[in-house]
Each structure stands twice: as C-alpha cells, then as structure tokens.
C-alpha positions, 0 to 999 in steps of 0.5 A: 500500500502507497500514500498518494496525492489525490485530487477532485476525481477522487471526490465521491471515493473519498466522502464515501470513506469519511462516512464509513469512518464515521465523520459527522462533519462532512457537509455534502450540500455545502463545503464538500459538495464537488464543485466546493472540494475541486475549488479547494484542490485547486486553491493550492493550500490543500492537500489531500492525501489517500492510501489505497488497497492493493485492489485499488480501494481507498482505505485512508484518507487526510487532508492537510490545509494551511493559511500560509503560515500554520498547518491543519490535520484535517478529516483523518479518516481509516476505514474500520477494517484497516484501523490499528496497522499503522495507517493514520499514524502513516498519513499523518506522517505523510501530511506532516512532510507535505506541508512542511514542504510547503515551509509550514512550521506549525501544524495543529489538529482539531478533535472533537472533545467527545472522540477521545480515541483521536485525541489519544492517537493525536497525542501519541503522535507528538501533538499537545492538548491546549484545554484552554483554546476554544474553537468558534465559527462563524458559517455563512449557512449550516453547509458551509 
C-alpha cells in the first residue's frame, strides 16, 4: 500500500470513506459538495492525501490545509477494517512532510472533545492538548 496525492476525481471515493469512518462533519450540500472540494484542490493550500488497497480501494484518507503560515490535520479518516496497522499514524506522517514542504512550521489538529480515541492517537503522535483554546465559527449557512 502507497500514500498518494489525490485530487477532485477522487471526490465521491473519498466522502464515501469519511462516512464509513464515521465523520459527522462532512457537509455534502455545502463545503464538500464537488464543485466546493475541486475549488479547494485547486486553491493550492490543500492537500489531500489517500492510501489505497492493493485492489485499488481507498482505505485512508487526510487532508492537510494551511493559511500560509500554520498547518491543519484535517478529516483523518481509516476505514474500520484497516484501523490499528499503522495507517493514520502513516498519513499523518505523510501530511506532516507535505506541508512542511510547503515551509509550514506549525501544524495543529482539531478533535472533537467527545472522540477521545483521536485525541489519544493525536497525542501519541507528538501533538499537545491546549484545554484552554476554544474553537468558534462563524458559517455563512449550516453547509458551509
């Protein structure tokens, strides 16, 4: 298995994955509609990044963006049959040397407070919980 660079082609592969992974988050009216993911593949601050099965089945998926100067881990996602072999701690790797080839120096990783399996995998991969940063958001609409 390889971790490759993936694009907008890979668009329905890879919404289908977040949802056997069971991301909540993913909005496909809105940001992660095709039209909205192929416009951030082509804004070049994001990186998409998949592991595929020897039979061409996309079984991992992350996607690395930065602003220019801070980098996020993004929808880490390993489908349930291939979790515990190694394979996120890989793509975060692999998401870590891309945007640090981009001259991103900080790189930060948003969990939900409720996946406390993440927030321990994140944590065993070198990155630090700050308990007193609070995320807000301001969404144009629901799907944003």
């Amino acid at each position: 298995m390889k971790i490759r660079r993936l694009d907008s082609a890979d668009h329905d592969r890879v919404i289908a994955l977040w949802r056997r992974a069971g991301l909540t988050t993913t909005r496909p009216q809105g940001r992660d509609a095709p039209d909205a993911f192929e416009r951030e593949m082509a804004a070049g601050r994001a990186i998409l990044l998949g592991v595929e099965s020897d039979a061409g089945a996309l079984i991992g998926v992350v996607l690395a963006t930065h602003d220019g100067r801070k980098g996020w881990i993004n929808r880490l996602a390993v489908d349930p049959d291939h979790r515990r072999d190694g394979m996120g701690r890989r793509l975060i790797e692999a998401a870590e040397r891309a945007l640090e080839a981009e001259g991103i120096l900080v790189i930060a990783a948003l969990v939900e407070g409720h996946n406390r399996d993440s927030l321990a995998f994140f944590q065993a991969a070198g990155y630090s919980l700050h308990p007193d940063v609070r995320y807000l958001s301001k969404r144009a609409t629901p799907d944003a």
